[in-house]
C-alpha positions as CSV (number, residue, x, y, z in Angstrom):
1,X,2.4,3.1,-4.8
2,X,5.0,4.7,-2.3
3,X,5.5,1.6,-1.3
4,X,6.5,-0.3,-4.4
5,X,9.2,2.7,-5.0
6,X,10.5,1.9,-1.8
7,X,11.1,-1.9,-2.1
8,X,12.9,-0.8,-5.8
9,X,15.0,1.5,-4.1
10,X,15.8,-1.3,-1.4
11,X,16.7,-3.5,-4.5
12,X,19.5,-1.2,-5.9
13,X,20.5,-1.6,-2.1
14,X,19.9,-5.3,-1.4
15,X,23.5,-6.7,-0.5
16,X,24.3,-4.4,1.7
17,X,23.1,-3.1,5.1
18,X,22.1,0.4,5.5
19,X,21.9,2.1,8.7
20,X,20.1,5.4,10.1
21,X,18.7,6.3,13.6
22,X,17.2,3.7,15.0
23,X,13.1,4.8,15.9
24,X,10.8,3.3,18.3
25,X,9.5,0.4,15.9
26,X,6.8,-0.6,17.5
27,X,5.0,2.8,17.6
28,X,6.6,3.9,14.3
29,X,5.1,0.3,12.7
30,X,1.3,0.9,13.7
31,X,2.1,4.4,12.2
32,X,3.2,3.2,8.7
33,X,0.6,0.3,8.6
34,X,-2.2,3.0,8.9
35,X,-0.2,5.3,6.5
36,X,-0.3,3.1,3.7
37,X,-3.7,1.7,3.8
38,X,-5.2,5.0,3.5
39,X,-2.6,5.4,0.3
40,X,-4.0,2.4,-0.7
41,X,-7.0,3.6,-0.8
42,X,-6.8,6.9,-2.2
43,X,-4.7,5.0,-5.1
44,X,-7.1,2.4,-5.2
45,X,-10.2,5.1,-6.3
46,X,-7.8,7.1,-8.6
47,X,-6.8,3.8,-10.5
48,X,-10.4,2.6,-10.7
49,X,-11.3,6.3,-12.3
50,X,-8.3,5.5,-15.2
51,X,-9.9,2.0,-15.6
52,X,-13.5,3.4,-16.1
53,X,-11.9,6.2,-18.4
54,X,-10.6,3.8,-20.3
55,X,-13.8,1.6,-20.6
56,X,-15.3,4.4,-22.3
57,X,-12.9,5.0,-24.9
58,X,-10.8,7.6,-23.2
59,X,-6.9,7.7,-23.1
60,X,-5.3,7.5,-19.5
61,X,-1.8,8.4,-20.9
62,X,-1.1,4.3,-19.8
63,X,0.6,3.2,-22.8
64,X,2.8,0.5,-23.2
65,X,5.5,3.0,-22.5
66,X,4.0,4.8,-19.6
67,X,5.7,8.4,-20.5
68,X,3.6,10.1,-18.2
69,X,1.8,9.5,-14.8
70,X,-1.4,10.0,-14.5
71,X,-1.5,9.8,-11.1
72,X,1.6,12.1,-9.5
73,X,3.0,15.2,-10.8
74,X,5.9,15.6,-13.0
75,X,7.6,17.3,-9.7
76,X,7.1,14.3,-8.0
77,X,9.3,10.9,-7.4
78,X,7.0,8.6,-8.0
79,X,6.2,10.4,-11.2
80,X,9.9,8.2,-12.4
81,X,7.8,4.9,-12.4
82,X,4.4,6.1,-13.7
83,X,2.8,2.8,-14.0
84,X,-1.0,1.3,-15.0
85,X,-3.4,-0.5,-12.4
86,X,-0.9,-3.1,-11.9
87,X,2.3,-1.2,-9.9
88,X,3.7,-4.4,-7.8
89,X,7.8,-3.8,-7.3
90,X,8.4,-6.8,-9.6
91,X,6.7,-5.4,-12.3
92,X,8.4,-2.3,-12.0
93,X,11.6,-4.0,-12.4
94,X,10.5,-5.3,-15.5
95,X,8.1,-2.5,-17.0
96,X,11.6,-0.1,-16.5
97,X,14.3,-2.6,-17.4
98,X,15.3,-1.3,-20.6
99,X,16.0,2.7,-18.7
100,X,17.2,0.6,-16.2
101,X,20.2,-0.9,-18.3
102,X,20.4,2.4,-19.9
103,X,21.3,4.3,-17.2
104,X,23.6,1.9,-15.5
105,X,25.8,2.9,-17.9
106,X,29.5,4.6,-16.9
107,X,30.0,7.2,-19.3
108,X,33.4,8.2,-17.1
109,X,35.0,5.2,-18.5
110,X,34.4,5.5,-22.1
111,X,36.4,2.1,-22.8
112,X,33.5,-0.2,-21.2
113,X,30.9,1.7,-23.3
114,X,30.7,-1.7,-25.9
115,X,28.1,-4.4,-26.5
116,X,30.0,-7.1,-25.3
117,X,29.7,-4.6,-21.5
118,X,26.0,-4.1,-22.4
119,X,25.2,-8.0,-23.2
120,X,26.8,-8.5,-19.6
121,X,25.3,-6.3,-17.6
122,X,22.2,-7.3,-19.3
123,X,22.7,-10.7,-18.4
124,X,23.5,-9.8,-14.5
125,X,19.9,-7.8,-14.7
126,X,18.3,-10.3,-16.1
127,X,20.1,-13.5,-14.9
128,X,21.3,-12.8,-11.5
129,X,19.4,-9.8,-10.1
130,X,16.1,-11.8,-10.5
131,X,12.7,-10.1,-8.7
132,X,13.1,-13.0,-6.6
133,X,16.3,-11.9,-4.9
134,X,14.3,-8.9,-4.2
135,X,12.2,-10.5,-2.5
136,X,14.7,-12.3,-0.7
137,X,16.3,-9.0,0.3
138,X,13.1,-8.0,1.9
139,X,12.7,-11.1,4.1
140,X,16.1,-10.6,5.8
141,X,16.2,-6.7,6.3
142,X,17.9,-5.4,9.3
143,X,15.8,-5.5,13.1
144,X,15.9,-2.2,13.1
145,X,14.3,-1.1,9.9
146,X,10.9,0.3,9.6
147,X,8.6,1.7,6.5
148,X,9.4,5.3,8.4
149,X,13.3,4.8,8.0
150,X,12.6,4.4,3.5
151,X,10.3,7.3,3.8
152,X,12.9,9.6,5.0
153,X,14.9,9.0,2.4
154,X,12.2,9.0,-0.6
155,X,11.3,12.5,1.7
156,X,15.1,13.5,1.1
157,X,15.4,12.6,-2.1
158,X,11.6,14.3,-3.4
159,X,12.8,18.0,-1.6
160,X,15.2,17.6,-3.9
161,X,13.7,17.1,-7.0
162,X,11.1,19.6,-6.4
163,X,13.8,22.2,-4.8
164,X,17.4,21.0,-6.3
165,X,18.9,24.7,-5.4
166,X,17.7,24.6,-1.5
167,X,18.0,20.8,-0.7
168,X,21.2,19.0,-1.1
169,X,21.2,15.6,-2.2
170,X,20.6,12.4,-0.3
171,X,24.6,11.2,1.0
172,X,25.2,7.9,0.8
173,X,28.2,6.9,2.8
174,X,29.6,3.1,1.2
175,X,32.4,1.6,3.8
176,X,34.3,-1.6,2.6
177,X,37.2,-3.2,1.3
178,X,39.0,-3.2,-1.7
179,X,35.6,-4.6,-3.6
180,X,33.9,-1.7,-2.4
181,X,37.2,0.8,-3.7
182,X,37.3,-0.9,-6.7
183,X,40.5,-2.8,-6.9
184,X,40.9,-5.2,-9.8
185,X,37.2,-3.3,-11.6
186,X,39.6,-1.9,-14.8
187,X,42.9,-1.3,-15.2
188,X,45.6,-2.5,-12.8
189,X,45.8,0.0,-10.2
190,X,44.8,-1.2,-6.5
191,X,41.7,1.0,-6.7
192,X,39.8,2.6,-9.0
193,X,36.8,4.4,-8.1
194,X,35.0,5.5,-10.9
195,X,35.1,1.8,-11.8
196,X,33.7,0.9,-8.1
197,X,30.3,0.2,-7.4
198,X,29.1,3.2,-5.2
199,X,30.1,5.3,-8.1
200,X,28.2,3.0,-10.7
201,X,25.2,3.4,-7.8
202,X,25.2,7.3,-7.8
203,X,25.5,7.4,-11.5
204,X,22.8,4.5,-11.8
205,X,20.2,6.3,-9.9
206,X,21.2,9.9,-11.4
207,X,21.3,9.2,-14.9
208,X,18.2,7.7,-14.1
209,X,16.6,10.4,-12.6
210,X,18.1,12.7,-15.3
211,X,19.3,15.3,-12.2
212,X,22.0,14.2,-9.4
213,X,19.4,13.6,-6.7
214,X,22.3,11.2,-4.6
215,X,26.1,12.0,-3.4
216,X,27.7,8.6,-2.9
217,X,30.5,8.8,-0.6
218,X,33.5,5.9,-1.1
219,X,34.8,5.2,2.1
220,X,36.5,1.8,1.4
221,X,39.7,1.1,2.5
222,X,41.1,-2.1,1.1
223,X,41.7,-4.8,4.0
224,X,39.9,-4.2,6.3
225,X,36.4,-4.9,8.3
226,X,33.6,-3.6,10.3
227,X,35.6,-2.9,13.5
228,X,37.6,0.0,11.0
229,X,34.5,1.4,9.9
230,X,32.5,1.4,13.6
231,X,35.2,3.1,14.9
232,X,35.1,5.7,12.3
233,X,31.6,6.4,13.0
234,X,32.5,6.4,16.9
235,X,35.0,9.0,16.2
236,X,32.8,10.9,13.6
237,X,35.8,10.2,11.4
238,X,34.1,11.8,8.5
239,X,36.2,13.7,5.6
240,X,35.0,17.2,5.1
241,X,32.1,17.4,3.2
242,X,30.4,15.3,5.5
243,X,32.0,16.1,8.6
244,X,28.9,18.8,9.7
245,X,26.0,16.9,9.0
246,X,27.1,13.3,8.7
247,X,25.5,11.0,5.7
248,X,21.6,10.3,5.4
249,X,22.3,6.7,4.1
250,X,25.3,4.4,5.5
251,X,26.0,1.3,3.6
252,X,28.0,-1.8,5.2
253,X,30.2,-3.8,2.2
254,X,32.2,-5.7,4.3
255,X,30.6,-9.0,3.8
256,X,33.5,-10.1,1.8
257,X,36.6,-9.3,4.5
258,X,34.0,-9.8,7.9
259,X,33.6,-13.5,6.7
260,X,37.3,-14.3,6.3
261,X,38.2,-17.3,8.3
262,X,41.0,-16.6,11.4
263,X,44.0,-17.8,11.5
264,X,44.9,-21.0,12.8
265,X,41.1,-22.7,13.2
266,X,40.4,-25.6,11.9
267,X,37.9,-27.1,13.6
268,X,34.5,-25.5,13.6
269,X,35.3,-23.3,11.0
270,X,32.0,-22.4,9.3
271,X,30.6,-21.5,12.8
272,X,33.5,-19.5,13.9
273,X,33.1,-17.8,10.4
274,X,29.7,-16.8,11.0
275,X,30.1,-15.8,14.2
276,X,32.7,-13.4,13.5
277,X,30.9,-12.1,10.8
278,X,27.7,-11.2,12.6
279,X,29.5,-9.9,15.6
280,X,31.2,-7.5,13.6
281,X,27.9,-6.3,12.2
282,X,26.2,-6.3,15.9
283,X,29.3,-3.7,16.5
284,X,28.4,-2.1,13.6
């Protein structure tokens, strides 16, 4: 079941990379693999309890709605998608669509709070954002990820629900261009961050939550590429709050500004292109 959070957590992520300390994968793989098939299991005997329950007449607090888990406690992350014997990550996408659009909603711009902003967002949910890009996301995830690298963070991020006064939130650190700092989002200034996306992903996953259980860091600076933000993390180039302990969570948005075509080529361009783009994330 763990594991289905993970991959919808990845999916509020999925065109971006993320980077933390990279692990022995190898080691760290056999490890997860075992990890989850004995969760499988001990999920596997507590579902088949519910279905028997319910072959007898008996409620298993499943409804249609799913208000309550039957299977975690309240205090619990995975209590947030309490779902029946079915629990694949595309069916959490749609069982939770409806809180979904509900909490992607920016309550510090009051002006896009309309139903002509809710019919497109809706649209982008249910148009663009399809399970099947999810599933895409997973195929191409970074070499260096590992099962161990998303259960630090749902390890982060469940302290903090059970503990909110002795576990700070997991940071998110967002580096990009002007796209990432919002320029162009509402209004005509050259950024706007509470219009951005990092802040629409912190308020996404909060409002969700109903507690702030992630800090989301905007480190964008408009123009410019990964060689900026590598050297920033070189230099440990952090501003204050994160300066001591650096973020849990990095996200690279420079997808837009690392594929930009040099000056000058005209021959070869589409491999130049993508060569430039993945040596700048290599660097990264």
């Amino acid at each position: 079941r763990k594991t289905g959070l993970a991959v919808l957590l990845i999916f509020f992520l999925h065109s971006s990379y993320f980077y933390i300390e990279n692990f022995n994968l190898g080691e760290e793989h056999r490890r997860d693999a075992a990890m989850i098939a004995d969760l499988s299991k001990q999920l596997e005997g507590k579902t088949k309890d519910q279905a028997n329950s319910s072959s007898l007449g008996e409620s298993t607090g499943q409804e249609e709605e799913y208000a309550e888990s039957t299977t975690f406690q309240s205090n619990e992350i995975c209590s947030y998608f309490p779902a029946p014997l079915s629990h694949t990550s595309t069916h959490l996408w749609h069982t939770y669509l409806p809180r979904i659009m509900e909490a992607s909603k920016n309550p510090l711009i009051p002006e896009l709070l309309t139903d002509e902003e809710d019919k497109k967002m809706q649209s982008l949910l249910q148009e663009t954002l399809l399970p099947s890009r999810m599933r895409r996301a997973l195929i191409h995830m970074p070499t260096t990820f590992s099962h161990n690298i998303v259960k630090h963070v749902v390890d982060i991020i469940q302290k903090r629900i059970q503990d909110p006064e002795n576990n700070p939130p997991l940071r998110i650190a967002v580096f990009g261009g002007s796209v990432t700092i919002g320029r162009g989002c509402y209004g005509r200034g050259m950024s706007n961050h509470n219009c951005a996306w990092p802040k629409r992903l912190e308020l996404l996953i909060n409002q969700f939550a109903k507690m702030d259980v992630v800090k989301v860091y905007n480190l964008g600076i408009g123009g410019t590429t990964s060689n900026v933000a590598t050297r920033i993390l070189n230099y440990w180039m952090y501003p204050k709050e994160l300066s001591k302990v650096g973020p849990d969570v990095i996200i690279n948005s420079y997808s837009t500004n690392d594929s930009l075509p040099p000056w000058g080529v005209t021959e070869g361009l589409v491999v130049k292109v993508l060569d430039n783009a993945r040596g700048s994330l290599q660097n990264f």
